[in-house]
C-alpha positions in Angstrom: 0.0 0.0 0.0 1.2 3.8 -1.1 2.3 5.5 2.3 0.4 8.4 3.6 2.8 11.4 4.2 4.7 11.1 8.0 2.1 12.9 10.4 1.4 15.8 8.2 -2.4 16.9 8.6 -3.9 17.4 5.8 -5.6 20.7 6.7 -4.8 22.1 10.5 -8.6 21.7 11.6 -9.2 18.3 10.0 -8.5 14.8 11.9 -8.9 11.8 10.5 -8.2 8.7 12.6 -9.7 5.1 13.6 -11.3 3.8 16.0 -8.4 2.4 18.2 -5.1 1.9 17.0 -4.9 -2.0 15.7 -2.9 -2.0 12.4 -4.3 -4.8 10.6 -1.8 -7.5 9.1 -3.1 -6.5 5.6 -2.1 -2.4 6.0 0.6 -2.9 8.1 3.3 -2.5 5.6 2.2 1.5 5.2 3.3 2.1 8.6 7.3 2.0 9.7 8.3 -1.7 10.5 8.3 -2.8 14.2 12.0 -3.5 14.5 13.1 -1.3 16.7 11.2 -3.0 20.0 11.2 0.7 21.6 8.4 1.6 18.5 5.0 0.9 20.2 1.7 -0.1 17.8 0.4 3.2 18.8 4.0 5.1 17.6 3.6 3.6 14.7 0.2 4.3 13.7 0.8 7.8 15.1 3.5 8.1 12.2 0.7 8.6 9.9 -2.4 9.3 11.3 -3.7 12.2 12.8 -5.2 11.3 15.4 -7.1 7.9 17.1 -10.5 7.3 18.9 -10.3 5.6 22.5 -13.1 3.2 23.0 -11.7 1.1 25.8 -12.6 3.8 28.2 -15.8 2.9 27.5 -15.8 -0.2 29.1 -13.1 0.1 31.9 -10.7 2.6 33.9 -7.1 3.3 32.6 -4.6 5.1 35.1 -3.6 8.1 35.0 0.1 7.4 34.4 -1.6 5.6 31.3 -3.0 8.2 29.5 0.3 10.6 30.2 2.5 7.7 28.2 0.1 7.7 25.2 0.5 11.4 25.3 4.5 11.9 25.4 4.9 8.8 23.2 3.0 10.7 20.1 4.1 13.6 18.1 3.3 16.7 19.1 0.2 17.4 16.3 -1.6 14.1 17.6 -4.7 14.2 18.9 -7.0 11.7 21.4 -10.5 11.6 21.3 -12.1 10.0 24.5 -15.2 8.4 24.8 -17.3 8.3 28.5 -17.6 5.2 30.3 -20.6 3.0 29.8 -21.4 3.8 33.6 -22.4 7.6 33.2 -24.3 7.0 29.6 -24.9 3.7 30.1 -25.8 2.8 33.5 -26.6 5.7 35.0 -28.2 7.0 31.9 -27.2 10.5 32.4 -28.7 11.0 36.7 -26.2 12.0 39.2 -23.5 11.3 37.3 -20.6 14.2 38.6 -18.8 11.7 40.7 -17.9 9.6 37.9 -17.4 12.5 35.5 -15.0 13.7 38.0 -13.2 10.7 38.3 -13.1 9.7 34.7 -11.7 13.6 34.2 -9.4 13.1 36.6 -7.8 10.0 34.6 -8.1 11.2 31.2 -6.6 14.6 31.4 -3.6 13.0 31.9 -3.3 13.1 28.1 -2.7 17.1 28.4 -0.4 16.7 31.1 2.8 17.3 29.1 3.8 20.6 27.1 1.3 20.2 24.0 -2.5 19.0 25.0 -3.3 15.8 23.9 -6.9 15.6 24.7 -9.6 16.4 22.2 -13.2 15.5 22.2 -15.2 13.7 24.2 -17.2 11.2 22.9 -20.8 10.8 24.9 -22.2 7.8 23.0 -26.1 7.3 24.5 -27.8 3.6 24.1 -30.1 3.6 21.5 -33.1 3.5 24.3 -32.3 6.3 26.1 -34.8 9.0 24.8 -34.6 12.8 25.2 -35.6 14.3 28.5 -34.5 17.8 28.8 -34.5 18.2 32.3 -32.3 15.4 32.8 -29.9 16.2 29.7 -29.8 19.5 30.9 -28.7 18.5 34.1 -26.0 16.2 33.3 -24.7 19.0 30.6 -24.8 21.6 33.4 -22.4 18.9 35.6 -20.3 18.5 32.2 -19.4 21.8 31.6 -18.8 23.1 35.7 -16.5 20.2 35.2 -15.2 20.5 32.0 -15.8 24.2 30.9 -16.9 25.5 27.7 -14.4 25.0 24.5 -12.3 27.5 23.0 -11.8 26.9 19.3 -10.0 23.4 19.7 -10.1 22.2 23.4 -12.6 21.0 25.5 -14.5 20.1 22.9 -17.6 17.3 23.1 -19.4 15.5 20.6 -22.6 13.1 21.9 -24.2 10.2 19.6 -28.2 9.9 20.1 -29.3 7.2 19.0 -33.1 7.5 19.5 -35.6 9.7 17.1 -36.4 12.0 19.8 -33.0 13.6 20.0 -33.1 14.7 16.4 -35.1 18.0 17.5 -35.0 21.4 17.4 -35.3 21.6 21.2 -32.3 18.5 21.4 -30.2 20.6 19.0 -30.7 24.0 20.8 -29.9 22.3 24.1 -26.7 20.9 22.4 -25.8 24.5 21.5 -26.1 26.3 24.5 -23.8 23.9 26.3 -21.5 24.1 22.9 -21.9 20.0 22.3 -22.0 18.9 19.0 -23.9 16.3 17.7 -21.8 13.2 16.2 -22.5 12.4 12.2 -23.3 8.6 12.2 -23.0 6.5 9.0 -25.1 4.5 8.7 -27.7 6.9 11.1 -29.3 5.4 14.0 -32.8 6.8 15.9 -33.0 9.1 12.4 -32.1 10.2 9.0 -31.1 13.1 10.1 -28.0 11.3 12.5 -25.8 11.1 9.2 -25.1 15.2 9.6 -23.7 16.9 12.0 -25.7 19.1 14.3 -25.6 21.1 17.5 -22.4 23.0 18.4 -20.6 23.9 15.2 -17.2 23.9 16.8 -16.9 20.7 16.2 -18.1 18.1 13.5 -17.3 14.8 14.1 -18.1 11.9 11.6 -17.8 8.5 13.4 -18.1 6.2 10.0 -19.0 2.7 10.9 -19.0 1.1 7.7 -22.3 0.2 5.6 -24.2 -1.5 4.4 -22.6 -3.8 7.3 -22.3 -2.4 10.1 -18.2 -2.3 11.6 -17.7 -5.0 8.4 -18.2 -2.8 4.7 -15.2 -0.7 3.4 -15.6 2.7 1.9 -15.3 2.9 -1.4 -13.3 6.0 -3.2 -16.2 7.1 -4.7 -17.6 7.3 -1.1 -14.1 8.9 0.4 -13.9 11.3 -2.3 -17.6 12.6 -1.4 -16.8 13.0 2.3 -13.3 14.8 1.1 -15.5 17.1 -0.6 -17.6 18.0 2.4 -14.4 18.3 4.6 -12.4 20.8 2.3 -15.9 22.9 2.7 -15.8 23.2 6.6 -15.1 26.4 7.7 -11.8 26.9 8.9 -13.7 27.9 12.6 -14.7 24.4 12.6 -12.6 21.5 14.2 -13.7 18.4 12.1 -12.8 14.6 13.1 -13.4 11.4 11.0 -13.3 8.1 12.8 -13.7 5.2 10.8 -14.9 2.5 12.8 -15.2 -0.1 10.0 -12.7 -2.0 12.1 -13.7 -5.8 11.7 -12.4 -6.8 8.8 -9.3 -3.8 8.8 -11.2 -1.8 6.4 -10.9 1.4 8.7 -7.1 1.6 8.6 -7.2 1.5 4.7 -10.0 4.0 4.7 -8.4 6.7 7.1 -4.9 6.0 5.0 -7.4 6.7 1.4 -9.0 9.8 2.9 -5.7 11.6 3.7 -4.2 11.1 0.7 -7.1 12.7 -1.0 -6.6 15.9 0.9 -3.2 15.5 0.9 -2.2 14.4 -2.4 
């Protein structure tokens, strides 16, 4: 496979990464050979990618001392998005969750505990159940952003996933505005047509791409990658935008992210 330009973005507010950072036996020739037994999976995929999606957080705790080596092991233009444990969006489905925001926060900021800030959006992905009830959103956005205060141009940024019809509203989008959250661009859309577009804060657009017609299985194609290169050289330059391809089953995500920076950065 043709290599990607070392780490270069493409275009200063664009990202485009994968959803962890597995390189797949069929891509893994793009990225520098792991000789050198001091070059870590995640220093090599940093090497070429922008930037890398971390679901495990989703499911368990790291340390802090965890998320500090991930940071000082990457170049200094890489970036981390985060997603929240299952037990705030999950679990507790958004009540009384400041305790484990706190603690979670506590962990993960150790990715901006070196020189350059590491950590860039939080990923709030909801179970496809959990409707909109703006009392309760409200609440846990108000506990968000005393905890986590609200974004300048490129940090502190948040992006949530619905994935029931009632968030795709004009009362759910002003919501997501007034706490400056955007509202994650799903392909293929869950809860509503309307998921495959971004919405709410326009800080941030972030596409989380999970492959279709099968779900985490289909690749891309370049007629598909080329479209979506055409709607990311139209962002505004105000806007941070992130693509995450999470197409990872079958290693079609690695490929993808490698095809989509090429075509912005020929």
């Amino acid at each position: 496979m043709k290599s990607a330009t070392p780490n270069s973005p493409p275009l200063n507010h664009i990202h485009i990464g994968t959803a962890g950072w597995t390189l797949p036996k069929d891509h893994a020739d793009a990225f520098p050979p792991p000789g050198d037994a001091n070059l870590t999976h995640l220093q090599r995929y940093a090497h070429l990618l922008h930037c890398v999606e971390i679901n495990s957080s989703f499911h368990r705790p790291h340390m802090r001392k965890t998320w500090e080596r991930w940071a000082v092991t990457t170049p200094p233009n890489f970036r981390f998005s985060v997603k929240l444990p299952r037990t705030i969006t999950h679990e507790a489905k958004l009540n009384n969750t400041g305790a484990l925001l706190q603690t979670f926060l506590d962990e993960a900021t150790g990715l901006n505990a070196g020189p350059i800030p590491k950590l860039g959006p939080l990923l709030i992905q909801l179970p496809p159940s959990l409707a909109f009830d703006e009392p309760r959103a409200h609440d846990f956005l108000t506990t968000l952003r005393e905890l986590y205060p609200a974004p300048t141009p490129t940090e502190n940024l948040a992006a949530l996933e619905p994935r029931h019809a009632s968030w795709f509203t004009p009362a759910a989008d002003r919501l997501l505005r007034s706490f400056s959250i955007a509202r994650v661009a799903a392909d293929p859309p869950k809860g509503s047509p309307a998921a495959t577009t971004p919405g709410g804060s326009q800080h941030l657009h972030y596409y989380r791409l999970h492959g279709a017609p099968r779900t985490y299985y289909s690749p891309y194609t370049n007629a598909d990658l080329t479209r979506i290169a055409a709607t990311l050289k139209a962002t505004p330059a105000t806007t941070t935008a992130w693509v995450i391809f999470d197409n990872t089953a079958l290693g079609h995500a690695t490929a993808n992210a490698l095809h989509l920076t090429r075509l912005l950065n020929p």
